[in-house]
N, C-alpha and C positions, 0 to 999 in steps of 0.2 A: 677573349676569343677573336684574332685575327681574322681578318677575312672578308668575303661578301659572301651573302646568299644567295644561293641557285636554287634551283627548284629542281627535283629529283624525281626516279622514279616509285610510285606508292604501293607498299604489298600489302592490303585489307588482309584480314579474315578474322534437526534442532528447526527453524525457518529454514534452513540450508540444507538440510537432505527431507526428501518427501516421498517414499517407497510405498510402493501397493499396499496397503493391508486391508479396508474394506470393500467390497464392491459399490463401485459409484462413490467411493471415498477415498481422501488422501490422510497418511500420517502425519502430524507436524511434529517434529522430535524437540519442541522446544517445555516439554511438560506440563504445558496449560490445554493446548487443542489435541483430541485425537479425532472427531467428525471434523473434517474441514468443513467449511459453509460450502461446497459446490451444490451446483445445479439437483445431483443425484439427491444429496441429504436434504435440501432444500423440499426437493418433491416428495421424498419419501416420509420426510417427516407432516409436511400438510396433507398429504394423502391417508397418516393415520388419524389427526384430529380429525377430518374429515369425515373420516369410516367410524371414531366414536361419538365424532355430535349425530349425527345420522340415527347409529342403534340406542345413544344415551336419552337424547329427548324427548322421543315417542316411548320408550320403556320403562324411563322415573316419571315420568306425565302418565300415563297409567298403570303402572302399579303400585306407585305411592298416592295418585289422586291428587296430582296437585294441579296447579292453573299453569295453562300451557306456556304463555308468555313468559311469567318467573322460572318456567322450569328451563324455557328456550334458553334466558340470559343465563345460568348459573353455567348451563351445560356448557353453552357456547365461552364463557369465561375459562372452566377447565381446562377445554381442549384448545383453548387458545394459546393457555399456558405450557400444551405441549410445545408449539413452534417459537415461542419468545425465550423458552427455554432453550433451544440452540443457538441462540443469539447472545441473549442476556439472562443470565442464568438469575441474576440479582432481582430479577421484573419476575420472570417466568416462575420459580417457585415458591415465592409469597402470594402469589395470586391464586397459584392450586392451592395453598391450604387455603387461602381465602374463599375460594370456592367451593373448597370442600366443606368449608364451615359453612358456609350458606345454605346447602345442601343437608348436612344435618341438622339444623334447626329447622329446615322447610320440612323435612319426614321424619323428627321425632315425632308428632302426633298422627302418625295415618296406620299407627298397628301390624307396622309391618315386621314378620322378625328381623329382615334383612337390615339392619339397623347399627352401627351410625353412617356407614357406608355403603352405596347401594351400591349393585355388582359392578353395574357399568364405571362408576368413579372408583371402583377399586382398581379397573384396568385402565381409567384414565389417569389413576395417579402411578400407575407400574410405568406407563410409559413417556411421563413426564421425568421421574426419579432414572428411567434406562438412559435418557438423551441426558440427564445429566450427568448419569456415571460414563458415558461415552465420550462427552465431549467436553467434559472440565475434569481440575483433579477431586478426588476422591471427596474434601472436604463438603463440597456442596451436593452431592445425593447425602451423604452422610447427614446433612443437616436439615435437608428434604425429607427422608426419612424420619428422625429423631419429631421433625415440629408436628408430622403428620401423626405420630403415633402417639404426640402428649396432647395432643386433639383429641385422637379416641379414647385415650383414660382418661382426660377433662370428661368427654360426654357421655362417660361409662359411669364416671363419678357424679356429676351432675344429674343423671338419670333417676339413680340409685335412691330410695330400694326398689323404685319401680322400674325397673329395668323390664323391657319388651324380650318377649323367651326369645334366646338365641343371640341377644345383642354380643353377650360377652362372647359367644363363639363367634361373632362375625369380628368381633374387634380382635378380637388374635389373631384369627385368618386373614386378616390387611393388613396385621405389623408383619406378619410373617412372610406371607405371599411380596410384601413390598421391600422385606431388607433379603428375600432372595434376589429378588430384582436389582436391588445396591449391589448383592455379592457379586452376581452373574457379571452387571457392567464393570463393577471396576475392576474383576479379576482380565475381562475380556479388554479392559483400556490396557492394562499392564502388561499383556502379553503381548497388544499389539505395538505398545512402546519395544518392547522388550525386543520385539523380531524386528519393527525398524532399526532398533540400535546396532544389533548381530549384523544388519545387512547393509550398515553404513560402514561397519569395521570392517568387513570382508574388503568393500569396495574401496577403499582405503588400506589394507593391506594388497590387495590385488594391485593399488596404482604404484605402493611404495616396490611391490616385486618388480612391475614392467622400468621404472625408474632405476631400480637395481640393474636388471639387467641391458637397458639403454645404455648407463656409467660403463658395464664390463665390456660392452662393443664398443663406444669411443675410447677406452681406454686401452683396449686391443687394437683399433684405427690408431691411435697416438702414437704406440710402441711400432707399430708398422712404419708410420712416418720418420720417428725419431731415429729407428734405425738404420733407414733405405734413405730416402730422400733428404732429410735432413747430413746424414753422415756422409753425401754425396755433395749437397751445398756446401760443408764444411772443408773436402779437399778442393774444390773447384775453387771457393774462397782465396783457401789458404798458396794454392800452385797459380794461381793468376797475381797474388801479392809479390811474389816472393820470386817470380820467374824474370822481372828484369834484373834481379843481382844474380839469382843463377846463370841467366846470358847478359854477360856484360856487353854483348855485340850488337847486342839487337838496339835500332832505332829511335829516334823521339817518339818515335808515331806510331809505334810497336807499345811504346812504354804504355802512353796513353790508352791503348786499344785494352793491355793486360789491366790499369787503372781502374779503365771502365766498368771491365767484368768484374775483376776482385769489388768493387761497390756495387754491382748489381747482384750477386751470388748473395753477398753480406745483407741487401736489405732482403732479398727474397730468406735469409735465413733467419733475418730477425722476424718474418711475417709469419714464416714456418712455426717460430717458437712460441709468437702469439696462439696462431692454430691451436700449438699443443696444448697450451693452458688451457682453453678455450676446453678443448677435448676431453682432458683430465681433471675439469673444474666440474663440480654438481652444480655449482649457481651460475644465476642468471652470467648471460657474455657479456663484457664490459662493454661502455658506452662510449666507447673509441668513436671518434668522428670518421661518419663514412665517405669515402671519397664521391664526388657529385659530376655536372655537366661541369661546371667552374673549373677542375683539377684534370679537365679532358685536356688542355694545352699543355701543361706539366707531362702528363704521360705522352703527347706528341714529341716533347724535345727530349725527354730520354729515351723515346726510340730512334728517332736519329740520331744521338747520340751511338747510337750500336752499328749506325753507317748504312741504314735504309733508307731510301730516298724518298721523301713523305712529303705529298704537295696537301696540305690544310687550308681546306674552306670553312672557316666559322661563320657564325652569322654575326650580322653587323650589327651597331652597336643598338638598336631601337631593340632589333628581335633580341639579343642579348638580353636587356634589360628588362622586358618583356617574360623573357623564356626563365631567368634567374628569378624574377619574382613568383612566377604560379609555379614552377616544377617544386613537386613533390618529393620529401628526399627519397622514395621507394623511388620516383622516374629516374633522378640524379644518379643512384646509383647503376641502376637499371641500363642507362646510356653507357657509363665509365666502363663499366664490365661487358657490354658488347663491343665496345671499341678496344678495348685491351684485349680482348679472347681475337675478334680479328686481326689485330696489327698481330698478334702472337704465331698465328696461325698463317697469316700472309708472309711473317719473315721466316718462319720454320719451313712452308712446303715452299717459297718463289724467294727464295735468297737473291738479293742485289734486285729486284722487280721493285719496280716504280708501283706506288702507293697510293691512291688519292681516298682521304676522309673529308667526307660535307656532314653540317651539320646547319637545316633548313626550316623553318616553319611548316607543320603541313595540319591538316584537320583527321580526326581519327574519331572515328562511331560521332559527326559533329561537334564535336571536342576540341580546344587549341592542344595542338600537340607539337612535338619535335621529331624530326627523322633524322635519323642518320645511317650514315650511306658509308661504306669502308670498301675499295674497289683495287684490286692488285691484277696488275699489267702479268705474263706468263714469265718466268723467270728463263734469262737470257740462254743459260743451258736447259732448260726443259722442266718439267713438272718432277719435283721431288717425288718418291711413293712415299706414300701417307705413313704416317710414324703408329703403331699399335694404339689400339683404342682411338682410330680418329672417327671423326663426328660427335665424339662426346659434347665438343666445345659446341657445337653449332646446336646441337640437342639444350645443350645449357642457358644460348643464348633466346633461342626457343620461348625455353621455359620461363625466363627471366621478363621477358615483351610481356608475354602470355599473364605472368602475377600479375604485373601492374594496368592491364587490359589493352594493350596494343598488338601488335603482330611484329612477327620478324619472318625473313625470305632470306634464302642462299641459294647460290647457283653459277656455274659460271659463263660465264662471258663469251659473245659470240669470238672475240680476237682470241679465246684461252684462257684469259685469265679468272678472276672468280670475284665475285662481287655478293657482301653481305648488310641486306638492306634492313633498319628496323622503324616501325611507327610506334611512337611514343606515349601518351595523351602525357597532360602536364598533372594534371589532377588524375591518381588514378579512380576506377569506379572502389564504392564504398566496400564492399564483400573482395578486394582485391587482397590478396598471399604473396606479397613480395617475399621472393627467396632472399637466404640472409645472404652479407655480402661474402 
């Protein structure tokens, strides 16, 4: 980058899908979790061992007669095993039968009929056996069930002949009451897998349709291109080649002129037919190297090249080196494309208007940044009127500051002519959406 720096002026300004299905709980479609451990399951679940050590202690402590202490630890062991059970299912339901067995050998001797399970641990093993058909697969209530219920024919048999009246009707009413409770959960795990599944395919069919129909609008943008603009590059190419042997009369300096064009038409058509690929591809846009600050001199000699007169201030060599190292390619490109949109835009509406591009250090939100300034003198016969669709470009270059968190200004000049200024930062901020090039 040729030049010295000037100082300018500054314009401020499965694991992988998780859909509702419990309240206060998430699904994980990966077929082992269906209670996530959140806060909600977390609470809900201590708040019910809570609510059964509460009614279970003071109610097998007197009505079976036993000593409060041993009754406190068995209960409190139970309902422990409701909350280790959402955790560690492997901890949590060996320990409920272990304290269910504890339990019935503390009140086989107190004559009670309710016997080998007293009420309260029948509903504290429902609700150990529920968190486990909820939140593991199926094997483990299944096996929670099955150990619980060869306990109570163990101590039905062990009893036996003296069985306490009603034992055997209580021992069927706990295998029963507790493999509805398996049924209930696992049927209620599988549906709720079931409906996050349905509603992972919806949303998955829903993205493949918006993707569908994204492809059929660039591909309707493409054939618009291909056969307006592009089939207009193609004669422009071909009658700028071809028009020094059609006039053999015309000049060195004519030839040159039609030269120029016929290679500028060509490369804008070879970028055109990039575009189009681009347009009509479903995959990712190739990894074409994007143009940067570095290629801003290159695009200054092919516009005068076109016979604009173009006075360039780059920055000198320290800021150069400087500015090359931290800019960011989202800033690099971010500059090239406001400087190409205004040289575009200065030779199109101020034909033969003197030109001047700086490009300066300046600070942006306290940031090292670059500005660059592109400034066209009024053109010699008057201000062209504006070609359809203008402002677009300036809207563009806008938006292009705007991604990478800088500002841009446009406006014109007290002499007439029009000056379009941008602030850069070199680093953009992290949440920044650079438009693609």
């Amino acid at each position: 980058m040729a030049g010295t720096a000037t100082s300018y002026p500054t314009h401020q300004g499965a694991d992988q899908q998780q859909p509702r299905a419990l309240t206060g709980a998430r699904v994980i479609l990966s077929g082992r979790r269906v209670l996530h451990m959140s806060l909600y399951a977390w609470i809900g679940v201590i708040a019910a061992a809570t609510a059964l050590l509460a009614v279970g202690w003071p109610v097998v402590a007197a009505v079976y007669s036993l000593n409060a202490a041993l009754t406190m630890a068995l209960v409190a062991a139970h309902c422990t095993a409701v909350v280790l059970t959402l955790r560690w299912p492997a901890a949590g339901l060996p320990l409920s039968l272990a304290a269910g067995t504890g339990l019935m050998i503390a009140t086989a001797g107190a004559g009670v009929i309710v016997w080998p399970w007293p009420v309260t641990a029948i509903v504290t093993q429902c609700a150990v056996l529920g968190v486990a058909a909820l939140s593991w697969p199926w094997i483990w209530s299944a096996a929670g069930w099955l150990g619980g219920s060869f306990m109570t024919a163990t101590a039905l048999i062990w009893a036996s002949p003296e069985l306490p009246t009603g034992a055997l009707s209580s021992g069927i009413v706990f295998s029963a009451v507790t493999a509805g409770t398996v049924a209930a959960g696992i049927s209620l795990r599988l549906w709720i897998l079931s409906a996050g599944r349905v509603e992972a395919a919806e949303a998955s069919s829903a993205q493949q349709d918006r993707r569908r129909q994204e492809l059929e609008e660039r591909n309707r943008i493409a054939r618009e291109l291909h056969d307006v603009v592009a089939h207009s590059m193609s004669v422009i190419s071909v009658q700028a080649s071809t028009a020094p042997y059609r006039n053999p009369q015309v000049d060195e300096v004519s030839r040159q002129e039609f030269a120029d064009i016929a290679a500028s038409s060509r490369q804008a058509l070879s970028e055109m037919r990039s575009l189009l690929s681009i347009l009509r591809d479903e995959s990712e846009a190739p990894t074409a190297p994007e143009p940067g600050i570095e290629d801003i001199d290159a695009l200054i000699e092919s516009t005068r090249a076109s016979g604009a007169p173009i006075d360039y201030w780059g920055l000198d060599r320290a800021d150069e080196a400087a500015t090359l190292a931290r800019a960011s390619p989202a800033t690099g490109l971010a500059a090239y494309r406001i400087v190409q949109e205004a040289l575009s835009n200065a030779v199109r509406h101020a034909p033969e208007a003197a030109i001047t591009v700086r490009l300066s250090p300046c600070q942006v939100g306290g940031r090292p940044g670059v500005q660059v300034a592109v400034e066209n003198e009024p053109a010699p016969s008057g201000l062209l009127p504006s070609a359809p669709g203008a402002r677009r470009g300036l809207n563009g270059m806008r938006e292009r500051a705007t991604a990478v968190g800088g500002s841009s200004a446009a406006a014109p000049t007290r002499s007439g002519g029009f000056l379009v200024c941008a602030d850069l930062p070199l680093e953009p901020r992290e949440d920044a959406q650079p438009l693609p090039g």
